[in-house]
C-alpha positions as CSV (number, residue, x, y, z in Angstrom):
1,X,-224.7,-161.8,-10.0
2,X,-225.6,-158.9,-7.4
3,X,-225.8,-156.4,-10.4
4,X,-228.6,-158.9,-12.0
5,X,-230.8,-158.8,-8.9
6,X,-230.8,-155.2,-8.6
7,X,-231.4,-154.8,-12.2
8,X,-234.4,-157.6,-12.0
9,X,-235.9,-155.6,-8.8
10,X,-235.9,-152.2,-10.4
11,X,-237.8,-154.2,-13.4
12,X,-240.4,-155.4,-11.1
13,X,-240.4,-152.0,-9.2
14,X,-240.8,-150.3,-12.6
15,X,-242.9,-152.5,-14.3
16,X,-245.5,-152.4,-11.3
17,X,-245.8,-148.5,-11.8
18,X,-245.8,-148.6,-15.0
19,X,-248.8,-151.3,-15.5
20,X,-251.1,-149.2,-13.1
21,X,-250.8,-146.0,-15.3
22,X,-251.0,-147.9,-18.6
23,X,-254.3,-150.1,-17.3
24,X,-255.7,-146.9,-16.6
25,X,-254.8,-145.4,-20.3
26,X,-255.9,-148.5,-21.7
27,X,-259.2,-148.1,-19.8
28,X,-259.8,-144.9,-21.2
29,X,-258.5,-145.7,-24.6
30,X,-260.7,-148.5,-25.2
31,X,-264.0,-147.3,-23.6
32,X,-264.0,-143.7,-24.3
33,X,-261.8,-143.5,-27.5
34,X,-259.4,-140.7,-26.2
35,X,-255.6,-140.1,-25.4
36,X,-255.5,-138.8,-22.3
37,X,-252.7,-136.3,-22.7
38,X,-253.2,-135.5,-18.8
39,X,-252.4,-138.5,-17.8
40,X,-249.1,-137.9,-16.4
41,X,-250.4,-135.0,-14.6
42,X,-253.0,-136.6,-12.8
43,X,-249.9,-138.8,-11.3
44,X,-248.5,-135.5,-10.7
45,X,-251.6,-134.6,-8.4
46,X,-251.3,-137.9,-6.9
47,X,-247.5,-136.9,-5.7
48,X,-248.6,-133.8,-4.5
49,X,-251.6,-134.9,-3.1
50,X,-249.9,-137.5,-0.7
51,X,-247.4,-134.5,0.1
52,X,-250.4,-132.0,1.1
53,X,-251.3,-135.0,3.4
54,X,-247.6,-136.0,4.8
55,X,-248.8,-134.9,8.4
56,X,-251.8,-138.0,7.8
57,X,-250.9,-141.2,8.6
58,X,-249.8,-142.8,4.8
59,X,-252.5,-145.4,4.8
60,X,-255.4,-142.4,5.7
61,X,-254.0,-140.1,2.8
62,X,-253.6,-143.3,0.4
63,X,-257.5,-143.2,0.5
64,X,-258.6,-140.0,0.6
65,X,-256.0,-139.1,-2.7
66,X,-257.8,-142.2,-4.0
67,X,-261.2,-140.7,-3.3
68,X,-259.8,-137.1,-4.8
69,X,-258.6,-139.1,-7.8
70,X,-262.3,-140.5,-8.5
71,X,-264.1,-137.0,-8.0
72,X,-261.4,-134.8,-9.8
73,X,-262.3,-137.8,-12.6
74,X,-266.1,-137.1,-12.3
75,X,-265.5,-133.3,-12.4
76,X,-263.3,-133.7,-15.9
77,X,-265.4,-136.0,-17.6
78,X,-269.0,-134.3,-17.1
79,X,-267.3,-130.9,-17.3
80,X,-264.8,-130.8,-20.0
81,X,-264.9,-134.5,-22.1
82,X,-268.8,-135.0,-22.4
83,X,-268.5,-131.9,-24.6
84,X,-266.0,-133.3,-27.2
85,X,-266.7,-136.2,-27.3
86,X,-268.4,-136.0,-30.5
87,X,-266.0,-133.3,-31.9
88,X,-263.4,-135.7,-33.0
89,X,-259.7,-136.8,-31.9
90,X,-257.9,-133.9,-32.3
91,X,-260.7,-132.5,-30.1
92,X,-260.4,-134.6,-27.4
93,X,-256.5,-134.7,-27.8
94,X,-256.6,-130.6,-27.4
95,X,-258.9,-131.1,-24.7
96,X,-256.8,-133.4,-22.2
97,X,-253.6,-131.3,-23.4
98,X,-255.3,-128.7,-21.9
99,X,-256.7,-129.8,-18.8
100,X,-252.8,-131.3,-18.0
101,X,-251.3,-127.5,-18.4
102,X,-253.9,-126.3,-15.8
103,X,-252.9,-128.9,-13.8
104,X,-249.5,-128.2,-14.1
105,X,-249.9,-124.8,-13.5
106,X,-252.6,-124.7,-10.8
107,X,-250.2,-127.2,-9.1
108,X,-247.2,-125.0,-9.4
109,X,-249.1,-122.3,-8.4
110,X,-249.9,-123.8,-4.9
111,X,-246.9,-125.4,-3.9
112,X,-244.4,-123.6,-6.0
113,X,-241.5,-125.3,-8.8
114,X,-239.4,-127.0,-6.0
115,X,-239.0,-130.1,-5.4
116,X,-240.7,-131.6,-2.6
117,X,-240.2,-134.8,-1.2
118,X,-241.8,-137.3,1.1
119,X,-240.7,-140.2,3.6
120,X,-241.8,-143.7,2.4
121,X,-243.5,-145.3,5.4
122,X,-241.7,-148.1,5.4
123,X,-238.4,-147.2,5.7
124,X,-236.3,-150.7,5.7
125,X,-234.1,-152.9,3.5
126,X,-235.3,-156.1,2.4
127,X,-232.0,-158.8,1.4
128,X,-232.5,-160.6,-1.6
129,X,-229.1,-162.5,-2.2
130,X,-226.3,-160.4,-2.0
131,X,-228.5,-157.2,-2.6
132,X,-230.7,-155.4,0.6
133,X,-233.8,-153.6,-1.6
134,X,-235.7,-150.9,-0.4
135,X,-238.6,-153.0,1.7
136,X,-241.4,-149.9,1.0
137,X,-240.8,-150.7,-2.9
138,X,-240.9,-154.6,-3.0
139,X,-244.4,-153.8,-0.5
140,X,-246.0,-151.3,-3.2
141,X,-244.8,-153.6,-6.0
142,X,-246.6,-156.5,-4.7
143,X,-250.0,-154.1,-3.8
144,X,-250.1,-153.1,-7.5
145,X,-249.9,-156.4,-8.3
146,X,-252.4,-157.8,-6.0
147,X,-254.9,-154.7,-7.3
148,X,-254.0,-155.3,-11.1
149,X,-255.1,-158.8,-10.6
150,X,-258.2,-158.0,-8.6
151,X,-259.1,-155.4,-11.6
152,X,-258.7,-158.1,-14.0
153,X,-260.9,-160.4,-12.7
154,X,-263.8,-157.2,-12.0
155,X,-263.4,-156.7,-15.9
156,X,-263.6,-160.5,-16.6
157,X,-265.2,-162.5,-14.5
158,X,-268.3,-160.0,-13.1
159,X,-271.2,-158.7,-14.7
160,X,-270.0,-155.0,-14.5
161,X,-266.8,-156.1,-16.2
162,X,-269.0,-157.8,-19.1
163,X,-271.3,-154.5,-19.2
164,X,-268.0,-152.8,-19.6
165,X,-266.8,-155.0,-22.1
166,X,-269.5,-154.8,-24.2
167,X,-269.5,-151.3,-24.2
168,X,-266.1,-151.4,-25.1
169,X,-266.7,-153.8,-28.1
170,X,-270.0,-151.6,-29.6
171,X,-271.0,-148.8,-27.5
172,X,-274.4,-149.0,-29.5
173,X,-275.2,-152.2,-29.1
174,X,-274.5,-152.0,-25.5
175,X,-276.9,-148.6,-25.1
176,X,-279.8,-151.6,-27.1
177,X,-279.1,-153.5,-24.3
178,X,-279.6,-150.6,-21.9
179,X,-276.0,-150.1,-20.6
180,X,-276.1,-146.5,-20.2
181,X,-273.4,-145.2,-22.0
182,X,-272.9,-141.6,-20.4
183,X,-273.1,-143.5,-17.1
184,X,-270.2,-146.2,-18.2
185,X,-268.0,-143.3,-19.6
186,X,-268.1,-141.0,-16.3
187,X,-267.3,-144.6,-14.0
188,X,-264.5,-145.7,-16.7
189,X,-262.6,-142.0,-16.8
190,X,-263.2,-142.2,-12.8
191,X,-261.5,-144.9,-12.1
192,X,-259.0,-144.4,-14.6
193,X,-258.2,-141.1,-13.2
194,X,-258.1,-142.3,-9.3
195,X,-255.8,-145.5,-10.6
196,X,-253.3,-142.6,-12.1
197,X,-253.9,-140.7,-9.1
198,X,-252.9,-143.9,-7.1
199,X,-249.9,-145.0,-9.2
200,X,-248.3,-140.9,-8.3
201,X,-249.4,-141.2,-4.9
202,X,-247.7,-144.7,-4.4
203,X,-243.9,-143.6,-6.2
204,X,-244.5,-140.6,-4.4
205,X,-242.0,-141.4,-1.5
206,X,-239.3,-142.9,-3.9
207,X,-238.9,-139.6,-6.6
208,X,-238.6,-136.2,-6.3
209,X,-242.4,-134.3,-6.8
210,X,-242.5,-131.8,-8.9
211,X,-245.2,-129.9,-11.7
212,X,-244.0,-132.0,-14.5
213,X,-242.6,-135.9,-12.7
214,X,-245.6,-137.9,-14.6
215,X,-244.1,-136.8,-17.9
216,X,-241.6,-139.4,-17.7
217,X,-244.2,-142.2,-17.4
218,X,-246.6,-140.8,-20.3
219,X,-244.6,-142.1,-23.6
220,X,-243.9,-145.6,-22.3
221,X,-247.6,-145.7,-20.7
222,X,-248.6,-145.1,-24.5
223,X,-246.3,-146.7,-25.9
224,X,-247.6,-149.8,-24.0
225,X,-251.0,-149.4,-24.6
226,X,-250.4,-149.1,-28.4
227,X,-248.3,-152.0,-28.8
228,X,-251.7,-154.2,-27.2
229,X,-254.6,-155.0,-29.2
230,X,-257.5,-152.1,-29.5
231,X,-259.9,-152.8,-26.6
232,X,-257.9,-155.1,-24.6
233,X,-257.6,-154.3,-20.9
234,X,-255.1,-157.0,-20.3
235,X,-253.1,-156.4,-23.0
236,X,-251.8,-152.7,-22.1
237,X,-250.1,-154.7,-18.3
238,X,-247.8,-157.3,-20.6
239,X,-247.5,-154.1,-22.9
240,X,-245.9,-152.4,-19.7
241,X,-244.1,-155.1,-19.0
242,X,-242.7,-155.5,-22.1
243,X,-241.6,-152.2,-22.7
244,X,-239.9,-151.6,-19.4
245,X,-238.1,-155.5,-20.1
246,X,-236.8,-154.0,-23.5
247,X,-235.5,-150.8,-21.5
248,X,-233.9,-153.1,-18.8
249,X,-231.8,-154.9,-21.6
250,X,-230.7,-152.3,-23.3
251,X,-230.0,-149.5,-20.4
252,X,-227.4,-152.9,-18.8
253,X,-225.4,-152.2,-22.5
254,X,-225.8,-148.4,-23.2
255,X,-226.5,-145.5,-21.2
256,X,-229.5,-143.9,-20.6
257,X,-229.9,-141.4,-22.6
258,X,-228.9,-144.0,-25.7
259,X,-231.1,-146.6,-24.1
260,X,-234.0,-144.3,-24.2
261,X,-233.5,-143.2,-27.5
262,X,-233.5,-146.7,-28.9
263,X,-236.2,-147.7,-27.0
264,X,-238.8,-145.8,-28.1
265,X,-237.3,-145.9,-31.7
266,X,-238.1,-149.4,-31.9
267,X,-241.4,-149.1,-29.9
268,X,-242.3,-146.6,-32.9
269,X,-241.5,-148.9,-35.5
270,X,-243.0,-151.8,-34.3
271,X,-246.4,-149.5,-34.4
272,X,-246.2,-149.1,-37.8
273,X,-245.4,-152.6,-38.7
274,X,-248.2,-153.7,-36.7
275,X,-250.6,-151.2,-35.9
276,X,-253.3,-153.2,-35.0
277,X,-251.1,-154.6,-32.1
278,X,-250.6,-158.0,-30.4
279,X,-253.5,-159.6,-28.9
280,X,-251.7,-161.2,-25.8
281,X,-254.1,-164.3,-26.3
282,X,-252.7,-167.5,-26.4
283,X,-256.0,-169.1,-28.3
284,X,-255.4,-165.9,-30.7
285,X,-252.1,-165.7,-31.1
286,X,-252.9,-169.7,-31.9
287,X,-255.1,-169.0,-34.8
288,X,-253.5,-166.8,-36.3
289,X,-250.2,-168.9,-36.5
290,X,-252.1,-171.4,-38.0
């Protein structure tokens, strides 16, 4: 029974981390039309970031990577993606490839290849049942949980979120309406950047930091965008969800490595059975059954 609880916490644990970064691909996704290769990276520089700022008190250098996250976004989007944006996806794929190696290498540049590490600033064990649980994880878990929610109902249940959703559904309509859309697409990659930024910043204390750490997170971050309807912002968080479920199952029967393998097998091959994705709705889902 102990074994199930852990595996259940890491799920949560996971599944929180995983949500933020695939929100903020789904973000980018749906309003701007992109694949953000650099991603991952911009986790990376949200690991690093915090560890530039160990001698700050955690909260202090929570914000001000937060704040980096939003202006590195506003340099990237008005310097490097408002010039592609029009050249098509493999332009805009090349693009964000590129911006993630300087990244990478700028980073390793700085702070070397070696591992770094950081406390957690929580450092005590929460007992759930029969199994004491790191307390700083079950804290962040519940924070991204809290924000995810608070993000949701910005995008649903405010006026920005409906200018956003509009521009999301038909960017021209939306500039008819006067939504600008070069404004909209440097707030959207913003945001997006800073909540990748946040998501590296947060697991920071809990993994080892180095050049290339937000690799790990890219596939199944895409992988759980895809699998959500085009355009949904909700959709990509059960995405997560269900992705990192699937990987729970299957790494409590095989290894790793295996489990890995299988997983994304299957993530790919549900793709192209249903490309178009699952819409998350239950008044869609509804219809369409009937």
């Amino acid at each position: 029974m102990s074994g199930w609880v852990q595996i259940f916490l890491d799920f949560i644990w996971v599944s929180a981390g995983l949500s933020l970064v695939a929100f903020s691909l789904g973000l980018i996704l749906g309003e701007l039309k992109i694949v953000n290769i650099a991603q991952g990276d911009l986790m990376m520089v949200g690991a690093y970031s915090m560890y530039a700022l160990r001698d700050v008190p955690f909260v202090v250098a929570l914000v001000l990577t937060f704040v980096i996250g939003l202006v590195l976004g506003l340099v990237l989007e008005r310097g490097v993606l408002r010039w592609v944006y029009d050249k098509g996806f493999m332009a805009t794929l090349l693009a964000t490839w590129g911006v993630g190696i300087v990244l990478e290498q700028g980073v390793a540049t700085i702070f070397t290849v070696s591992q770094k590490g950081i406390d957690p600033p929580i450092k005590g064990l929460i007992e759930v049942g029969e199994v004491v649980y790191p307390a700083y994880r079950i804290v962040v878990a519940a924070g991204i949980i809290v924000l995810l929610t608070v993000l949701l109902l910005l995008v649903y249940r405010t006026s920005i979120g409906l200018r956003l959703r509009a521009s999301i559904d038909n960017v021209e309509m939306a500039a008819v309406l006067g939504i600008s859309p070069q404004r909209t697409f440097a707030m959207v990659f913003a945001v997006a950047t800073a909540l990748a930024v946040l998501a590296g910043a947060l697991i920071a204390p809990t993994i080892a930091i180095n050049p290339t750490l937000g690799l790990s997170f890219l596939a199944p971050a895409f992988f759980a965008v895809l699998i959500a309807k085009p355009g949904s912002l909700g959709g990509p968080i059960l995405g997560a969800v269900a992705v990192e479920f699937t990987f729970i199952l299957l790494q409590a029967f095989l290894n790793i490595t295996v489990a890995e393998s299988i997983l994304f097998g299957l993530l790919a091959l549900f793709i192209v059975l249903k490309p178009q994705g699952i819409s998350w709705s239950w008044s869609t889902a509804k219809g369409e059954a009937t």
